[in-house]
Predicted model as a PDB file, atoms N, CA, C, CB and O in Angstrom, pLDDT in the B-factor column:
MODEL        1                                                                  
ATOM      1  N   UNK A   1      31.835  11.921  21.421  1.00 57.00           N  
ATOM      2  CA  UNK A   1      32.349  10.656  21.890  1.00 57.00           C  
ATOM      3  C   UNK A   1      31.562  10.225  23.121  1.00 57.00           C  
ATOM      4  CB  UNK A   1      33.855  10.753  22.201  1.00 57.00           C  
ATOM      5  O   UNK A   1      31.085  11.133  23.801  1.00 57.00           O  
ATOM      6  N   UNK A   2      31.322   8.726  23.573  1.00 69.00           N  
ATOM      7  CA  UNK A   2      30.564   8.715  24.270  1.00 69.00           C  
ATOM      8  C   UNK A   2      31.274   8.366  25.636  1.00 69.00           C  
ATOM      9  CB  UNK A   2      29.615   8.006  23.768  1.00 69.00           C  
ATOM     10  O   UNK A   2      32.153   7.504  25.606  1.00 69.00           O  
ATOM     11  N   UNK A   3      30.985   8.917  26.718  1.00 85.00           N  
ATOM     12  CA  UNK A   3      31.603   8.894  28.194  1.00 85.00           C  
ATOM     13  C   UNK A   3      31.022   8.243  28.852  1.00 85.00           C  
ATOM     14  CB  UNK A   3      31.718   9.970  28.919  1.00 85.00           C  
ATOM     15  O   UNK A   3      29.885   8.070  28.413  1.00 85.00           O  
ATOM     16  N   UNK A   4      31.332   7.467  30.263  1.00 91.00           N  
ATOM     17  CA  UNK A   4      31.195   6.649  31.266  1.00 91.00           C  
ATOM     18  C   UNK A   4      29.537   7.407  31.742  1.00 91.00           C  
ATOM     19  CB  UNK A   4      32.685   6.705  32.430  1.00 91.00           C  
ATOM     20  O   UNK A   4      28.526   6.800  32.094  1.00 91.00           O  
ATOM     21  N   UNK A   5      29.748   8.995  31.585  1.00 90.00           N  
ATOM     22  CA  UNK A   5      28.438   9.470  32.339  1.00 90.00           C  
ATOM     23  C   UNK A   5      27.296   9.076  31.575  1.00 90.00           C  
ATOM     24  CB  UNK A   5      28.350  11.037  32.563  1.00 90.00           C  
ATOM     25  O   UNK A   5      26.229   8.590  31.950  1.00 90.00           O  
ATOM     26  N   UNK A   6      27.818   9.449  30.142  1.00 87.00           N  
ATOM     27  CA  UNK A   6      26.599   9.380  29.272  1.00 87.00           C  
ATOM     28  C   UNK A   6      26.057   7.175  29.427  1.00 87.00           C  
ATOM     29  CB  UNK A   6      27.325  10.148  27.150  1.00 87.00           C  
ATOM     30  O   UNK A   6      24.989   6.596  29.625  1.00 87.00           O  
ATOM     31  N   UNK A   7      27.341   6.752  29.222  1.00 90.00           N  
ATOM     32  CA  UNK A   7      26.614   5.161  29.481  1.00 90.00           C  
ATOM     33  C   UNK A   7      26.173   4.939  30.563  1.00 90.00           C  
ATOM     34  CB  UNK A   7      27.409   3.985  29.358  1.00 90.00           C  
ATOM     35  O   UNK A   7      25.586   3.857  30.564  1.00 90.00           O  
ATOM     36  N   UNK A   8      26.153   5.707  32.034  1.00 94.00           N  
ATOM     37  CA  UNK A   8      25.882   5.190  33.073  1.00 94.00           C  
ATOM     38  C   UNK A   8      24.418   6.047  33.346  1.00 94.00           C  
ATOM     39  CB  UNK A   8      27.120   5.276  34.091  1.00 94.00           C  
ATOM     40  O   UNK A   8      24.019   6.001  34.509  1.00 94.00           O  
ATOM     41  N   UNK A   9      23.675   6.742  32.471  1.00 95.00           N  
ATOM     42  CA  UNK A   9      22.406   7.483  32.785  1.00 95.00           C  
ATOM     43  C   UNK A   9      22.659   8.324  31.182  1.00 95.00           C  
ATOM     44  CB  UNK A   9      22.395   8.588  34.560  1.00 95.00           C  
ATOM     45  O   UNK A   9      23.357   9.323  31.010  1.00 95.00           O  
ATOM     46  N   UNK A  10      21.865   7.571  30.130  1.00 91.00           N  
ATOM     47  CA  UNK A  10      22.359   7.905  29.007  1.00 91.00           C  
ATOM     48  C   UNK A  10      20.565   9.420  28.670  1.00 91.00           C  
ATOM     49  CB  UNK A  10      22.684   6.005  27.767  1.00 91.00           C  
ATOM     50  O   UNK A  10      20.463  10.069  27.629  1.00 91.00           O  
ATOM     51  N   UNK A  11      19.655   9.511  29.731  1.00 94.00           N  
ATOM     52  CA  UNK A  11      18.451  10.141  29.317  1.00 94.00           C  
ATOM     53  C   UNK A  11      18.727  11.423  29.434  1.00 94.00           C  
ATOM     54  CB  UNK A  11      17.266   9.790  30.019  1.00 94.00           C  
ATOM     55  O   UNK A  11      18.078  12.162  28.693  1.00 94.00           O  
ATOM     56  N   UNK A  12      19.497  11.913  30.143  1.00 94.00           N  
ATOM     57  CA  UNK A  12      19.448  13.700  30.488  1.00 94.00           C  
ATOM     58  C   UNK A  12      20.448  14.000  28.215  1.00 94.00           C  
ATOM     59  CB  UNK A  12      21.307  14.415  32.963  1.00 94.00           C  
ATOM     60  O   UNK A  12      20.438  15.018  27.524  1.00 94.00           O  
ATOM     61  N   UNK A  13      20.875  13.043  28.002  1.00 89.00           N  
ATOM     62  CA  UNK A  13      21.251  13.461  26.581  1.00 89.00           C  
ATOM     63  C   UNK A  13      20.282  13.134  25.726  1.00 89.00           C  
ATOM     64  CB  UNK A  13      22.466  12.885  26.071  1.00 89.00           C  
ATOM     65  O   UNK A  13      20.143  13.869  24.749  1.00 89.00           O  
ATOM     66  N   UNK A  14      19.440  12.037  25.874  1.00 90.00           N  
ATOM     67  CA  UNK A  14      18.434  12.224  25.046  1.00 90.00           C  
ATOM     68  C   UNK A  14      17.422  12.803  24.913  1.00 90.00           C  
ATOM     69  CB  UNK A  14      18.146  11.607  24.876  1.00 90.00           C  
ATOM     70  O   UNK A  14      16.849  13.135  23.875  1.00 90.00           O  
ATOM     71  N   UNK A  15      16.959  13.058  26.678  1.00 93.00           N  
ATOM     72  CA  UNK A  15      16.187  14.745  26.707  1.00 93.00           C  
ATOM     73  C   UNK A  15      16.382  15.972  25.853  1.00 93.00           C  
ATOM     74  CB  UNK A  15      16.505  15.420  27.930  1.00 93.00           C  
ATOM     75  O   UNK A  15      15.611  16.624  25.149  1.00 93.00           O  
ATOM     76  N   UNK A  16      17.888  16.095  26.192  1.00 93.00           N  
ATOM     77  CA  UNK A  16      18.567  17.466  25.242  1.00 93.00           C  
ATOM     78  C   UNK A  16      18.108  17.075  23.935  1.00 93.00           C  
ATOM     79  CB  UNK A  16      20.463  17.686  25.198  1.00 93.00           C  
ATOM     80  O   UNK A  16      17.016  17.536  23.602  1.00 93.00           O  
ATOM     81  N   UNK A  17      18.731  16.295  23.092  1.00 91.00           N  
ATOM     82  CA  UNK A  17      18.468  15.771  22.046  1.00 91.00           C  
ATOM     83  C   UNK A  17      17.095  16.317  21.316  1.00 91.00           C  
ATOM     84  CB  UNK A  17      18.506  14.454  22.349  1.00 91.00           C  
ATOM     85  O   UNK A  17      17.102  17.066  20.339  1.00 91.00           O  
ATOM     86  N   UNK A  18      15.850  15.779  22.001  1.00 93.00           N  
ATOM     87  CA  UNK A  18      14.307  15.549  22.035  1.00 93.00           C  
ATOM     88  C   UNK A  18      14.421  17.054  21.794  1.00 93.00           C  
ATOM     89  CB  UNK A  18      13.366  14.820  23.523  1.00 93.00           C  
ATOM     90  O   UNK A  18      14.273  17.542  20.674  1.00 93.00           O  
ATOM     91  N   UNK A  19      14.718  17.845  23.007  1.00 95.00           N  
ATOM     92  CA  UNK A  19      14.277  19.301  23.130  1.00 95.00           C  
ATOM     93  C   UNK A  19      14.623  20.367  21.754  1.00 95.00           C  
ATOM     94  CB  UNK A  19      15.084  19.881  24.512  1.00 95.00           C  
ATOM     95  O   UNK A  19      13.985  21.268  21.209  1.00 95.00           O  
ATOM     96  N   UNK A  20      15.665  19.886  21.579  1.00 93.00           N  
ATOM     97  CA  UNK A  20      16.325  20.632  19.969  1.00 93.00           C  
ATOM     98  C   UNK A  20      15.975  20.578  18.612  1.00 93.00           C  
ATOM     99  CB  UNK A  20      17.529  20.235  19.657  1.00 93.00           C  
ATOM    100  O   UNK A  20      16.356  21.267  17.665  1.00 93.00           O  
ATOM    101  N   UNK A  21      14.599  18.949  18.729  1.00 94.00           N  
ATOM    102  CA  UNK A  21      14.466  18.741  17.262  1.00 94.00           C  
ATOM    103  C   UNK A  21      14.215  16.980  17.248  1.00 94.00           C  
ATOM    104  CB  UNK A  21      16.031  19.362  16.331  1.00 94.00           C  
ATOM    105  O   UNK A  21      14.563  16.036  17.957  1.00 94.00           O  
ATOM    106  N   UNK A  22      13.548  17.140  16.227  1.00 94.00           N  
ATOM    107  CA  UNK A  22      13.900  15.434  16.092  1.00 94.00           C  
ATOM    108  C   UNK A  22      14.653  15.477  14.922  1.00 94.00           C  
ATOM    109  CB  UNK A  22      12.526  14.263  15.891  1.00 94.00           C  
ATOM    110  O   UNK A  22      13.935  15.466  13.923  1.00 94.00           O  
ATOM    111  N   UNK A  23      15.657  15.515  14.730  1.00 94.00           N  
ATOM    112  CA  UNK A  23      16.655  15.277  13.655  1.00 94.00           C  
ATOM    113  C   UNK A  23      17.437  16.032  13.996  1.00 94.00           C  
ATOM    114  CB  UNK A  23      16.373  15.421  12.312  1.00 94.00           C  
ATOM    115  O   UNK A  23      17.209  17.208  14.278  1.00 94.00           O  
ATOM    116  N   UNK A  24      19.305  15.051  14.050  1.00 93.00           N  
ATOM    117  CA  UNK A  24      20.386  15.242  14.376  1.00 93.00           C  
ATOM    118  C   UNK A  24      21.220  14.983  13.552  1.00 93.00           C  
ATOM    119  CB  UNK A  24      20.591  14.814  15.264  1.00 93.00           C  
ATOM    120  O   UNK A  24      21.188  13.781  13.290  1.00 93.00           O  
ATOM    121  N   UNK A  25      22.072  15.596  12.923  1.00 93.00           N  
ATOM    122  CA  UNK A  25      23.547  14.730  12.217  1.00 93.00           C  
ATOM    123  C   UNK A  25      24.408  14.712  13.384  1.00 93.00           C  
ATOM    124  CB  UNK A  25      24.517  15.605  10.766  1.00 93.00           C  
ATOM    125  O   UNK A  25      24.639  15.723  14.047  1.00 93.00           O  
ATOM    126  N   UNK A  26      24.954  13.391  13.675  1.00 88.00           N  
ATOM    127  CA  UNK A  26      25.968  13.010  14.872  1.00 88.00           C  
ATOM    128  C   UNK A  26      27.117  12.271  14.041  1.00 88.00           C  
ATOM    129  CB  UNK A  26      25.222  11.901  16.183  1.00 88.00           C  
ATOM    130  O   UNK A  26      26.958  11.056  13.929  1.00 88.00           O  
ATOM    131  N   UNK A  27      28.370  12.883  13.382  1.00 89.00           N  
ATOM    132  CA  UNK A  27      29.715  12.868  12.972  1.00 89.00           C  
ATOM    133  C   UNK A  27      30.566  11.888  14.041  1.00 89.00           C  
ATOM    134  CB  UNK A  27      30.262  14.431  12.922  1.00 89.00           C  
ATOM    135  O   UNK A  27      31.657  11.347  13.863  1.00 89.00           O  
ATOM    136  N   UNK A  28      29.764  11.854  15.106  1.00 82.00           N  
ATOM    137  CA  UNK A  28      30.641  10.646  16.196  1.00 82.00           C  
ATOM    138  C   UNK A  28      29.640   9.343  15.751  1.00 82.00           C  
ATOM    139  CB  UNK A  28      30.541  11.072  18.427  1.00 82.00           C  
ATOM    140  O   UNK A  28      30.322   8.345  15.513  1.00 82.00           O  
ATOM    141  N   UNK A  29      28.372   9.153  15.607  1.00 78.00           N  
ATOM    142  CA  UNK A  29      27.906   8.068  15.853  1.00 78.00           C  
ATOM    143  C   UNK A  29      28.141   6.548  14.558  1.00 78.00           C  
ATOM    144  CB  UNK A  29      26.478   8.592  16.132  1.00 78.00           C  
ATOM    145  O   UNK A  29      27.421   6.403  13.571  1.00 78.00           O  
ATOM    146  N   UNK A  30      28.979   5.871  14.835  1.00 76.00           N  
ATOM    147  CA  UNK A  30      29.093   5.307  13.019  1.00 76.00           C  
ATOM    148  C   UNK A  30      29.505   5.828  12.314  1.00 76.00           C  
ATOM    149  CB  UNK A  30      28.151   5.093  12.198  1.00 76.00           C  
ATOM    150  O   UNK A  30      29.355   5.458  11.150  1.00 76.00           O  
ATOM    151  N   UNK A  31      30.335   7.101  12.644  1.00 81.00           N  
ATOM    152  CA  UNK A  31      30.917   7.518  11.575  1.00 81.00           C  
ATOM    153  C   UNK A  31      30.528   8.484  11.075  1.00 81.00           C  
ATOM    154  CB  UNK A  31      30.977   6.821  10.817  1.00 81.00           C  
ATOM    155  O   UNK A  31      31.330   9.139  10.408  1.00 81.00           O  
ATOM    156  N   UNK A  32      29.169   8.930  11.208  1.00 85.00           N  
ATOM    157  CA  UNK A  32      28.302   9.674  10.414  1.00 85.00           C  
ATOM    158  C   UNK A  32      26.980   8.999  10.437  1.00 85.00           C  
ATOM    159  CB  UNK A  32      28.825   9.838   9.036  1.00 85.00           C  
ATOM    160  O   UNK A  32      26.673   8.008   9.774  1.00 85.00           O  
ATOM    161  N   UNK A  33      26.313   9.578  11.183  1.00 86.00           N  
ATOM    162  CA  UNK A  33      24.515   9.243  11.379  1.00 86.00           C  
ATOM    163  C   UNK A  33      23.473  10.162  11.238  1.00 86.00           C  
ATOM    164  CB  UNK A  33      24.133   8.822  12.732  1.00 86.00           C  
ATOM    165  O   UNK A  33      23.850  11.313  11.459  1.00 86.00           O  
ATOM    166  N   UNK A  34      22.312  10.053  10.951  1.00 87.00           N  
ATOM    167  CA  UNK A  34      21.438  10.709  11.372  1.00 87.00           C  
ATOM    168  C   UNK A  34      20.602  10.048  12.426  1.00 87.00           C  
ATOM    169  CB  UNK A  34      20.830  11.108  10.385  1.00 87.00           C  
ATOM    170  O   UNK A  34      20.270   8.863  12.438  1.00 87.00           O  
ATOM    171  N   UNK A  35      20.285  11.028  13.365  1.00 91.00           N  
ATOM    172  CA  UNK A  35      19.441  10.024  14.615  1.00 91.00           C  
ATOM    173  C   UNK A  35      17.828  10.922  14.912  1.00 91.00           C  
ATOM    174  CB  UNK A  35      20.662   9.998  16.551  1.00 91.00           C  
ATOM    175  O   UNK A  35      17.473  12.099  14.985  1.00 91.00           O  
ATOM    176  N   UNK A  36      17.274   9.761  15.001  1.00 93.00           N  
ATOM    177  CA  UNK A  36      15.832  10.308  14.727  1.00 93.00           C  
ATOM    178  C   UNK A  36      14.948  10.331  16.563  1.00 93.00           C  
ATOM    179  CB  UNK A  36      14.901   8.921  13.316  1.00 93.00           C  
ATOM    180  O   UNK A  36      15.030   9.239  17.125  1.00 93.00           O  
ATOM    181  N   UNK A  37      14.329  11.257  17.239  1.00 93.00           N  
ATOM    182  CA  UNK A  37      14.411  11.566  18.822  1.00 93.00           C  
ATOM    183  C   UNK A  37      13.406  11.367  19.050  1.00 93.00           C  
ATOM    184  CB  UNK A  37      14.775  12.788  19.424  1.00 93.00           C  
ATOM    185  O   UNK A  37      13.203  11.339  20.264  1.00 93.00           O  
ATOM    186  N   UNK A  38      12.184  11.113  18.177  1.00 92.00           N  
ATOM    187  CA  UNK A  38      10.750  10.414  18.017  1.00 92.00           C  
ATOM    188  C   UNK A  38      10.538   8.817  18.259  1.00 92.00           C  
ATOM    189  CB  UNK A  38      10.298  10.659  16.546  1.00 92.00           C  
ATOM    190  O   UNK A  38      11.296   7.931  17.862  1.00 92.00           O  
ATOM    191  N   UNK A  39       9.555   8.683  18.866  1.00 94.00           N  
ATOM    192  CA  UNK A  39       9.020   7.304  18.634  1.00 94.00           C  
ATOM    193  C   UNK A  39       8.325   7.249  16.857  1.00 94.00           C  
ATOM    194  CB  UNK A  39       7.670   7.013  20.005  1.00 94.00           C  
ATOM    195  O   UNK A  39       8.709   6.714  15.817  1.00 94.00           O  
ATOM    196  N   UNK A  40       7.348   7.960  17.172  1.00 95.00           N  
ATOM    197  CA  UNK A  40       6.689   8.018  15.753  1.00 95.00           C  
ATOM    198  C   UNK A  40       7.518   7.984  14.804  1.00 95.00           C  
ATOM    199  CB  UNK A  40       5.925   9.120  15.475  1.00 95.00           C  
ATOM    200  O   UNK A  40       7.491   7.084  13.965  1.00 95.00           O  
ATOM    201  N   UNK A  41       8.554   9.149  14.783  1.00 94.00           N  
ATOM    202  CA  UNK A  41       9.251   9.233  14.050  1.00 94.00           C  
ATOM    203  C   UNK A  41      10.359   7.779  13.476  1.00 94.00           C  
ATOM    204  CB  UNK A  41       9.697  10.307  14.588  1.00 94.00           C  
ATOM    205  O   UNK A  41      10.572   7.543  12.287  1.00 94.00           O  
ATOM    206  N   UNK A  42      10.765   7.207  14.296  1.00 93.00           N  
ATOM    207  CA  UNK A  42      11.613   5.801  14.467  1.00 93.00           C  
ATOM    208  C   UNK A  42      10.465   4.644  13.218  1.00 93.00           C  
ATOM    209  CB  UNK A  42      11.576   5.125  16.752  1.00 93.00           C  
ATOM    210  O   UNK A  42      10.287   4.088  12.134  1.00 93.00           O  
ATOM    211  N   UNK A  43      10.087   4.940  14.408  1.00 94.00           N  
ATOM    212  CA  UNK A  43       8.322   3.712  13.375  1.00 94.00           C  
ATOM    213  C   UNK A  43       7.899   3.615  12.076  1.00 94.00           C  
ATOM    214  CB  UNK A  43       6.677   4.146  13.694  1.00 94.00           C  
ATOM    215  O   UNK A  43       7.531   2.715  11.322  1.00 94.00           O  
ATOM    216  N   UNK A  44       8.132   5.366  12.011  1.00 95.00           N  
ATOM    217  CA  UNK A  44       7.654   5.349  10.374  1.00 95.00           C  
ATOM    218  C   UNK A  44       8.840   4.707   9.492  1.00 95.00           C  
ATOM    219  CB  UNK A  44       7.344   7.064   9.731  1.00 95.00           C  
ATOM    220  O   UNK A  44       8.672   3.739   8.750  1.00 95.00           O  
ATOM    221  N   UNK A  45      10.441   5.591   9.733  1.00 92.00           N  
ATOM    222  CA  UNK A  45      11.724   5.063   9.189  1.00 92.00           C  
ATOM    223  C   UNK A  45      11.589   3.791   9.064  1.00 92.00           C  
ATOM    224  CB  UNK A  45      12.889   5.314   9.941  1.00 92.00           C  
ATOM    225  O   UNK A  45      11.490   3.428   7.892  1.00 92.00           O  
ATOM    226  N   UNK A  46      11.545   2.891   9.929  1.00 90.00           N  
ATOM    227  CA  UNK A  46      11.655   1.694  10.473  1.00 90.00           C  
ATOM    228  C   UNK A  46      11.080   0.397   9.288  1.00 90.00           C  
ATOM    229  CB  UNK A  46      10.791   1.822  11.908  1.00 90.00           C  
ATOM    230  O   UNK A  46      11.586  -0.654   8.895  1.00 90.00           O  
ATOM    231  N   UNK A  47       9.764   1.117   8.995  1.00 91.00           N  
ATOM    232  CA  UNK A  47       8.602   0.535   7.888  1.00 91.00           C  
ATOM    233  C   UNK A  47       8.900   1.273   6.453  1.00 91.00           C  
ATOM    234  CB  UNK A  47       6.817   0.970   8.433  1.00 91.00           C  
ATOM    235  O   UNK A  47       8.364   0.904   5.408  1.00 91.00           O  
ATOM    236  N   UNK A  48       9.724   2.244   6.531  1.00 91.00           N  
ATOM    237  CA  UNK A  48       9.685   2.689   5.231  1.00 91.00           C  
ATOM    238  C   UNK A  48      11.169   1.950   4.317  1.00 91.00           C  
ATOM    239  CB  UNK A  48       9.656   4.488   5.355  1.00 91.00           C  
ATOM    240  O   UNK A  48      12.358   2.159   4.561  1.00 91.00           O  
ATOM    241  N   UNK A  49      10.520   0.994   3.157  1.00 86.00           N  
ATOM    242  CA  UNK A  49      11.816   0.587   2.144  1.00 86.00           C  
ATOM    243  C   UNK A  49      12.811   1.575   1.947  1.00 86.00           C  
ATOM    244  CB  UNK A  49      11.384   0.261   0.692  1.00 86.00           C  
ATOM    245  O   UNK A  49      13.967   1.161   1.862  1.00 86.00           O  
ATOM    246  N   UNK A  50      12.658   2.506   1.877  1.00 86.00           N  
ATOM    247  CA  UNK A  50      13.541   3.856   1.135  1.00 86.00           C  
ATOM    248  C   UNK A  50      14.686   3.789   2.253  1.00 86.00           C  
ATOM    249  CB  UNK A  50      12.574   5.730   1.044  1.00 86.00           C  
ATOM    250  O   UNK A  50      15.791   4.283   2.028  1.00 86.00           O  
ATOM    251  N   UNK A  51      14.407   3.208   3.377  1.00 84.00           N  
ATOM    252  CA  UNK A  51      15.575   3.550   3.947  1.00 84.00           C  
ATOM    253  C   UNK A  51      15.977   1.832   4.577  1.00 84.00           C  
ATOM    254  CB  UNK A  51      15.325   4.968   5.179  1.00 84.00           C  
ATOM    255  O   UNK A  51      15.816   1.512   5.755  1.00 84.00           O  
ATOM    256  N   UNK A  52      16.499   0.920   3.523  1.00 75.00           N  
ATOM    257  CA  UNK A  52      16.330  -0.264   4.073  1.00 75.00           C  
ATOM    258  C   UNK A  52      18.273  -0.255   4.209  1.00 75.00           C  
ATOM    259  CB  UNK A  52      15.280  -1.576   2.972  1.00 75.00           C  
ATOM    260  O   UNK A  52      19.049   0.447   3.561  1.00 75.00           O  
ATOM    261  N   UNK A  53      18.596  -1.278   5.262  1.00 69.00           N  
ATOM    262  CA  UNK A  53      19.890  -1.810   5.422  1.00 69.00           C  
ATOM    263  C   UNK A  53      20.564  -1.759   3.495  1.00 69.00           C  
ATOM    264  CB  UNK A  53      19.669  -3.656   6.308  1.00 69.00           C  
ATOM    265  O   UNK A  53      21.568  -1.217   3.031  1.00 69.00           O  
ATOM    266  N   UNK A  54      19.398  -2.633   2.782  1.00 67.00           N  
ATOM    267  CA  UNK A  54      20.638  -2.839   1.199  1.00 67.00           C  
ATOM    268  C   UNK A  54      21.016  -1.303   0.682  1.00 67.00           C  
ATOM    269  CB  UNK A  54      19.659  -3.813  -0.575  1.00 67.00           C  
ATOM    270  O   UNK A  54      21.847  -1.167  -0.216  1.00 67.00           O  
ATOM    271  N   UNK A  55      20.317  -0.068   1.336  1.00 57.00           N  
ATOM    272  CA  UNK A  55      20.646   1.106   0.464  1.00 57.00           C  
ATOM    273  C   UNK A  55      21.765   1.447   0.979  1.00 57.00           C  
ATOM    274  CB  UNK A  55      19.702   2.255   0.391  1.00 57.00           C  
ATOM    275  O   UNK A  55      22.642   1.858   0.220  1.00 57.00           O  
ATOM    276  N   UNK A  56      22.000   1.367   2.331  1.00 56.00           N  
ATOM    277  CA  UNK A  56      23.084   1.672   2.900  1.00 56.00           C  
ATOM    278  C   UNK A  56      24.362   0.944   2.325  1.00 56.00           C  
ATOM    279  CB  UNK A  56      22.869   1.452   4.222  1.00 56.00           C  
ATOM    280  O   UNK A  56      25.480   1.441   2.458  1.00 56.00           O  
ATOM    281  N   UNK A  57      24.155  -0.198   1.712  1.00 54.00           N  
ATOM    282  CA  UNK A  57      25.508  -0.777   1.174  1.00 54.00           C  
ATOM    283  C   UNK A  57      26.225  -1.611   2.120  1.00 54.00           C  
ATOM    284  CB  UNK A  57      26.470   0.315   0.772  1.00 54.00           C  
ATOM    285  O   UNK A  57      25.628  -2.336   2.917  1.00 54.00           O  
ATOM    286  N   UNK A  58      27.646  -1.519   2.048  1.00 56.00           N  
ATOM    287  CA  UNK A  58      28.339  -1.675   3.024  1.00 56.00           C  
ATOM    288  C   UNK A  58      28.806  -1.322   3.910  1.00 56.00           C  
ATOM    289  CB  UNK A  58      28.761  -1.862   2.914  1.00 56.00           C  
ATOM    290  O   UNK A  58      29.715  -1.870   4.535  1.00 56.00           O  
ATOM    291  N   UNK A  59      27.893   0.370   4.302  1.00 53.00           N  
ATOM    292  CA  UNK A  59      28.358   0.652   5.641  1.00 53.00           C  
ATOM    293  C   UNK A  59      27.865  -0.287   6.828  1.00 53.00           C  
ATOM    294  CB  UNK A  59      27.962   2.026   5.933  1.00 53.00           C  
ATOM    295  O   UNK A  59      28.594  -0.803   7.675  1.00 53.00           O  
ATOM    296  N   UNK A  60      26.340  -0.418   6.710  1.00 53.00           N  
ATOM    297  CA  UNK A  60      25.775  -0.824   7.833  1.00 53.00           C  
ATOM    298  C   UNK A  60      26.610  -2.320   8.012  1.00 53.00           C  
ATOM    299  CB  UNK A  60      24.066  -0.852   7.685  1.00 53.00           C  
ATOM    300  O   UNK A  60      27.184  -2.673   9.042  1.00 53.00           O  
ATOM    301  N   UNK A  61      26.542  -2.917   7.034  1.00 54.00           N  
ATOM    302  CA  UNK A  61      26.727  -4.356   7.329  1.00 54.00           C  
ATOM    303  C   UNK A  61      28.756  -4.272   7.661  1.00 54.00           C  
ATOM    304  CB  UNK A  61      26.029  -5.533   5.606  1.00 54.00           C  
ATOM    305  O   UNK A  61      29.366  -5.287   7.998  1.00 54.00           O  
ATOM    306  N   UNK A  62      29.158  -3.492   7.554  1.00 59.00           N  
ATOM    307  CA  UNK A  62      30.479  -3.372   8.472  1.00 59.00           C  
ATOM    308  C   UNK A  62      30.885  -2.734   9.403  1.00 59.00           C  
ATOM    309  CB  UNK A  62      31.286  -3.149   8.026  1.00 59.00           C  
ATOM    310  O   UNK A  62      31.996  -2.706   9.931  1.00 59.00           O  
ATOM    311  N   UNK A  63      29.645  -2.021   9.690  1.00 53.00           N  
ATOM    312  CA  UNK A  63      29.686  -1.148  11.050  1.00 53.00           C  
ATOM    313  C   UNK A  63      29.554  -1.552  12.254  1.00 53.00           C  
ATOM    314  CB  UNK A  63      28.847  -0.300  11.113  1.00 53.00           C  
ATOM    315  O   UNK A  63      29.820  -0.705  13.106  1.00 53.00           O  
ATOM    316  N   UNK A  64      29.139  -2.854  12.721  1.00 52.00           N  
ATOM    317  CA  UNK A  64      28.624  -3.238  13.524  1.00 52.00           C  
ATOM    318  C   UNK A  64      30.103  -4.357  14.331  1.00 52.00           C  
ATOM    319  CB  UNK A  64      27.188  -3.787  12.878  1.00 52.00           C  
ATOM    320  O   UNK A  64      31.202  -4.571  13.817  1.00 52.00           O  
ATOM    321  N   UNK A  65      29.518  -4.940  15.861  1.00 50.00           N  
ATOM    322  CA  UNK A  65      30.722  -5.308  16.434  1.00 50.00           C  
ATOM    323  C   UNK A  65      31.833  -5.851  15.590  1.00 50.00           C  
ATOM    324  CB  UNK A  65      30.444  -6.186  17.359  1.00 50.00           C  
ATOM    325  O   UNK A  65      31.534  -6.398  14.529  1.00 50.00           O  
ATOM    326  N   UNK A  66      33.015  -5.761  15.936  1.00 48.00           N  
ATOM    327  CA  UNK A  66      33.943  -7.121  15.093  1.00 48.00           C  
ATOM    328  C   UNK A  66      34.524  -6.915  13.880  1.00 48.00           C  
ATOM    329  CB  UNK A  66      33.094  -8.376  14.699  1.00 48.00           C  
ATOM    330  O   UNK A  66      35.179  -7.725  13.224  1.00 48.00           O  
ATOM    331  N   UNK A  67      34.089  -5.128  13.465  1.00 48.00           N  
ATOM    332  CA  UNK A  67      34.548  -4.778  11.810  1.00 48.00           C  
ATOM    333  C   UNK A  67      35.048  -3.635  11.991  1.00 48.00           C  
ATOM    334  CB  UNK A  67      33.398  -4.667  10.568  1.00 48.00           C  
ATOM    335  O   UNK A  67      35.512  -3.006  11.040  1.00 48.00           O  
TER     336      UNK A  67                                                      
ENDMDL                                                                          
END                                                                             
Protein backbone atom coordinates (compact mmCIF):
# COMPACT_ATOMS: atom_id res chain seq x y z
CA UNK A 1 0.00 0.00 0.00
CA UNK A 2 1.34 3.21 -0.70
CA UNK A 3 2.29 5.71 2.36
CA UNK A 4 2.72 9.49 2.81
CA UNK A 5 6.68 8.50 3.00
CA UNK A 6 6.74 6.61 -0.04
CA UNK A 7 4.66 9.76 -1.94
CA UNK A 8 6.72 12.31 -0.30
CA UNK A 9 10.39 10.82 -1.63
CA UNK A 10 9.07 7.89 -3.67
CA UNK A 11 13.28 6.90 -4.96
CA UNK A 12 14.84 5.09 -1.91
CA UNK A 13 11.73 2.36 -3.14
CA UNK A 14 12.58 2.45 -6.47
CA UNK A 15 16.25 2.04 -5.75
CA UNK A 16 15.24 -1.15 -3.74
CA UNK A 17 13.12 -2.16 -6.50
CA UNK A 18 16.13 -1.60 -9.32
CA UNK A 19 18.52 -3.50 -6.89
CA UNK A 20 16.35 -6.85 -6.77
CA UNK A 21 15.65 -7.21 -10.48
CA UNK A 22 13.90 -5.61 -13.12
CA UNK A 23 10.73 -7.46 -12.83
CA UNK A 24 8.21 -7.31 -9.99
CA UNK A 25 4.67 -8.76 -9.44
CA UNK A 26 3.08 -5.93 -7.14
CA UNK A 27 -0.60 -7.52 -5.87
CA UNK A 28 -1.09 -3.78 -4.45
CA UNK A 29 -0.50 -1.92 -7.68
CA UNK A 30 -3.98 -2.04 -9.89
CA UNK A 31 -4.82 -4.80 -8.49
CA UNK A 32 -2.24 -6.88 -9.83
CA UNK A 33 0.79 -5.53 -11.94
CA UNK A 34 3.85 -6.27 -13.25
CA UNK A 35 6.35 -3.33 -12.98
CA UNK A 36 9.26 -3.10 -15.13
CA UNK A 37 12.67 -1.01 -13.05
CA UNK A 38 14.50 -0.39 -16.47
CA UNK A 39 14.47 2.43 -18.73
CA UNK A 40 15.39 0.15 -21.59
CA UNK A 41 13.37 -2.16 -20.34
CA UNK A 42 10.01 0.34 -20.21
CA UNK A 43 10.97 1.40 -24.00
CA UNK A 44 11.06 -1.79 -25.40
CA UNK A 45 7.36 -2.81 -23.58
CA UNK A 46 6.22 0.48 -24.49
CA UNK A 47 6.85 -0.19 -28.56
CA UNK A 48 6.03 -3.67 -28.37
CA UNK A 49 2.06 -4.54 -29.80
CA UNK A 50 2.02 -7.74 -27.69
CA UNK A 51 1.50 -5.76 -24.87
CA UNK A 52 -0.96 -3.04 -26.14
CA UNK A 53 -3.87 -1.35 -23.77
CA UNK A 54 -6.71 -3.63 -26.25
CA UNK A 55 -5.01 -6.95 -24.78
CA UNK A 56 -5.54 -5.90 -21.49
CA UNK A 57 -9.33 -5.59 -22.10
CA UNK A 58 -11.15 -3.95 -19.60
CA UNK A 59 -8.88 -3.79 -16.94
CA UNK A 60 -6.78 -0.95 -18.05
CA UNK A 61 -9.51 1.11 -19.42
CA UNK A 62 -11.36 0.84 -15.83
CA UNK A 63 -8.55 1.13 -13.77
CA UNK A 64 -7.79 4.44 -14.02
CA UNK A 65 -9.21 7.73 -11.94
CA UNK A 66 -13.12 7.77 -11.50
CA UNK A 67 -13.74 3.76 -11.90
Amino acid sequence: MINEAFLNDPYPAYHALRAEGPLHWSPEFCGGAWLLTGHADVAAVLRDPRFSVRRAGGWANSSGPGH
